[in-house]
C-alpha positions in Angstrom: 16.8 26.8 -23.4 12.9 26.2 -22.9 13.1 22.2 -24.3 16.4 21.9 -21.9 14.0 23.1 -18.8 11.0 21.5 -19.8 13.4 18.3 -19.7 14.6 19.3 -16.3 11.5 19.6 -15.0 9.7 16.3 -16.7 12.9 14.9 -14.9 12.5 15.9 -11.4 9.0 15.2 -12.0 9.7 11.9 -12.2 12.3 11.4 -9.7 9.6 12.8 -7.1 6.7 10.4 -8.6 9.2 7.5 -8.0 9.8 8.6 -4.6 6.4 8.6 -3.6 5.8 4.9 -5.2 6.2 3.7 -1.6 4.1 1.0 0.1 3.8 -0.3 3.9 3.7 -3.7 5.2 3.8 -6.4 8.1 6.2 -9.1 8.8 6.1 -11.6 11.7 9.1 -11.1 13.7 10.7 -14.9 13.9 10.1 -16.4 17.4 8.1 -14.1 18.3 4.3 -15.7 18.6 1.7 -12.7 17.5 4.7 -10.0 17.3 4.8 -8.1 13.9 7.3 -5.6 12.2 5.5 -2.3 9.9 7.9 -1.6 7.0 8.2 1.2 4.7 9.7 0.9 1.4 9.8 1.8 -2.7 11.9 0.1 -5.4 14.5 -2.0 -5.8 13.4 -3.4 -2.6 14.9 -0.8 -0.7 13.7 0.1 2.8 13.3 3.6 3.9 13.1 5.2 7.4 9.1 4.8 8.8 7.3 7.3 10.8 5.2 5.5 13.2 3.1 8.5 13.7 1.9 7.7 9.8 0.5 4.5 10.7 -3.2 6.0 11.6 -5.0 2.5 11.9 -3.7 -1.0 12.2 -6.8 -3.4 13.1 -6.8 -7.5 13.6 -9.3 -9.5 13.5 -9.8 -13.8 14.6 -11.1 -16.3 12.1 -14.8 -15.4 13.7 -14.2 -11.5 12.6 -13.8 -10.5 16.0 -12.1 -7.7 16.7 -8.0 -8.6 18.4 -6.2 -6.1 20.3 -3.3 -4.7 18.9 -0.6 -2.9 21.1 2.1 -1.0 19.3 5.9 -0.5 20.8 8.2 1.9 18.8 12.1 1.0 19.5 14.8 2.4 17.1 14.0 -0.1 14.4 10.6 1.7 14.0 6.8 0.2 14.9 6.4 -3.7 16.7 2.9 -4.9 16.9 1.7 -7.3 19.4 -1.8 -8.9 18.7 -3.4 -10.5 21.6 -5.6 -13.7 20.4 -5.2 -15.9 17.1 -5.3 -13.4 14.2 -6.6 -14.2 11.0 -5.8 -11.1 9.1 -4.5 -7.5 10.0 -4.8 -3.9 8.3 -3.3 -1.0 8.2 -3.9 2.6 7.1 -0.8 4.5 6.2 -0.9 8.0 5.3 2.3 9.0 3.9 1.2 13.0 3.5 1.0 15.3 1.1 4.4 16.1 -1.3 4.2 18.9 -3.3 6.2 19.7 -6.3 8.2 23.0 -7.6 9.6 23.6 -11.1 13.3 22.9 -9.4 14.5 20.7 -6.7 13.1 18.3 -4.5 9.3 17.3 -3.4 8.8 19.0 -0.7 6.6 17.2 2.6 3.6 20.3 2.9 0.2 21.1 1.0 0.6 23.4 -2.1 -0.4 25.9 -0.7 2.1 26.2 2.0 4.8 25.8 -1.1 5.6 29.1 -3.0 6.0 28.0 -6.6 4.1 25.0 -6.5 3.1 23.2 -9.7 1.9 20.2 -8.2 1.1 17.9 -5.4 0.2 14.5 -4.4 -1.6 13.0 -1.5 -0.2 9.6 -0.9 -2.5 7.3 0.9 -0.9 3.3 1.6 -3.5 0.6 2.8 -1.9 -2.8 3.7 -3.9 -6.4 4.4 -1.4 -9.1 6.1 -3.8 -12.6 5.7 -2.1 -14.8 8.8 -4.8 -17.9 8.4 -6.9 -18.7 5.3 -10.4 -18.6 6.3 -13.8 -17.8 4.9 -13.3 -14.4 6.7 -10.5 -13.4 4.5 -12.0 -13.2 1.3 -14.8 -10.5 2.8 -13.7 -6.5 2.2 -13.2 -4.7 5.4 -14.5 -1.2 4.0 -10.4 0.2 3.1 -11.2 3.0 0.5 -8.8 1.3 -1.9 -8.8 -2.5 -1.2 -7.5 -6.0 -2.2 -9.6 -8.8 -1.8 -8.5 -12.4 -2.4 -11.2 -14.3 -3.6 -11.0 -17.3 -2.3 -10.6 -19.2 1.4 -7.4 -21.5 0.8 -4.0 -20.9 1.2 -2.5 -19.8 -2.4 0.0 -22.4 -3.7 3.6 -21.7 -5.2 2.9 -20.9 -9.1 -0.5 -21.7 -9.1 -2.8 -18.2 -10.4 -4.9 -17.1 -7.7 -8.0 -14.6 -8.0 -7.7 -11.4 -6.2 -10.6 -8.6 -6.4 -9.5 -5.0 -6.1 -12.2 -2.5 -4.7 -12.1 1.3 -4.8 -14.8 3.0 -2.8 -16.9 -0.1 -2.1 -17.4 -1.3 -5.5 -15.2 -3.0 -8.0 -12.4 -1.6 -10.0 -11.7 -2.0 -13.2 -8.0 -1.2 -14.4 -6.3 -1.1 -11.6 -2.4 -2.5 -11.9 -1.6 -5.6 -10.1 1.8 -7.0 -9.7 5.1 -7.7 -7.2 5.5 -3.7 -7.5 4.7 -0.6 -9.1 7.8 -1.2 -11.8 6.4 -4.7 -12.0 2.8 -4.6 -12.7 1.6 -7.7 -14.1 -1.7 -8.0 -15.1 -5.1 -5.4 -15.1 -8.3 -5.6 -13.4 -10.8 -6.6 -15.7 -14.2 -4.9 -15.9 -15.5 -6.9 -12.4 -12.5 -5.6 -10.6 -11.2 -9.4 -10.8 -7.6 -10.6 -12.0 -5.0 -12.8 -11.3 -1.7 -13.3 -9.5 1.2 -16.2 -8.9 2.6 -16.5 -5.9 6.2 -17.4 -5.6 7.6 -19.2 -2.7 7.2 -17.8 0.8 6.4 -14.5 1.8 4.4 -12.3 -1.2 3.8 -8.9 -1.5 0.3 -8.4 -3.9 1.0 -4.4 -5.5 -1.9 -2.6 -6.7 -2.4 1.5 -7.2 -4.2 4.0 -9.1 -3.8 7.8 -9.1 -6.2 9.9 -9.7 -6.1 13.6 -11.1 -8.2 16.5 -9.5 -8.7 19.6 -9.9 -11.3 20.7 -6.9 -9.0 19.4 -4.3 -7.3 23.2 -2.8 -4.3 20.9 -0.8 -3.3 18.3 -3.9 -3.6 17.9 -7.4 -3.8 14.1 -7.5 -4.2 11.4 -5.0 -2.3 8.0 -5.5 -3.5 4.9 -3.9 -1.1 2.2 -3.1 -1.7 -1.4 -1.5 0.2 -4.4 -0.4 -1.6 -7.9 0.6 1.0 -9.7 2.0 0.5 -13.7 2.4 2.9 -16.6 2.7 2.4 -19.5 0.2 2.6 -23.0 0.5 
């Protein structure tokens, strides 16, 4: 009876760490100069319903680093953004909550300690990067917490490796996953914080994360980092 429950709770355990492997994005909304679409979604490439209230900062800025306005609409299809100006690269916060855990049934959207029976809890924190025009400005970290930085000024090219720098609380970080998704991690930073990726044709989706256990938070018991840079390819 114990090694059946232990199973059952190892099991829901990870069903709720899978659905917490989400990540938020931008796409340009076809025909639509400077109009942009936030998406919310997890594996299998599966889209799930977004919370526009979650997105806390979206910023955009020209190839001189100079701050765009960025108006946002919310129709039944979610979040439209509008950037006034030429944008050279746009960013977004997403803060997808806290989920908190029990020995039996579902995550549950509250702090642990608003969750009788709680075991454990994870703060889930998305940052997201959309690069809209190579340009020197693009390969300079704009201060995310947990941040991808590609390293150099040129458009990436179909199948061709390209060098990407992952940052975690301004400095480099080393062995941090990087891949098309969480279930398709492809390579490691190395002890610089530097790897690789290959683009495939037209729009990509750079995945990196790292969780991290605590035990001095009162609200969470780890905190997961997830990013997306999202680029098209030539």
């Amino acid at each position: 009876m114990k090694k059946f429950t232990s199973m059952l709770v190892l099991g829901l355990l990870t069903v709720s760490s899978a659905a917490l492997a989400h990540t938020a994005w931008l796409e340009a909304v076809p025909g639509k100069a400077g109009t942009y679409r936030v998406f919310f979604g997890g594996h299998a490439g599966k889209l799930e319903t977004l919370d526009p209230a979650k997105a806390k900062t979206i910023d955009a800025m020209d190839a001189k680093g100079r701050t765009l306005k960025v108006t946002r609409t919310v129709d039944r299809d979610g979040l439209l953004l509008r950037v006034n100006g030429s944008p050279a690269l746009i960013t977004m916060h997403y803060d997808n909550g806290i989920h908190t855990k029990t020995a039996t049934g579902p995550s549950i959207p509250k702090p642990m300690k608003e969750v009788p029976g709680a075991v454990s809890a994870t703060n889930a924190v998305k940052y997201h990067k959309t690069v809209v025009t190579w340009v020197p400005i693009v390969t300079r970290p704009v201060g995310q917490p947990f941040e991808v930085v590609p390293m150099d000024a040129t458009q990436p090219r179909v199948g061709q490796l390209m060098r990407i720098l992952v940052r975690m609380d301004g400095k480099p970080a080393a062995g941090i996953k990087v891949g098309r998704g969480e279930d398709n991690a492809e390579a490691v930073t190395d002890a610089n914080g530097v790897t690789t990726f290959t683009p495939k044709a037209g729009f990509n989706k750079v995945w990196a994360g790292k969780r991290i256990e605590t035990t001095t938070e009162p609200h969470y018991t780890q905190l997961s980092y997830e990013y997306l840079l999202g680029f098209n390819a030539r």
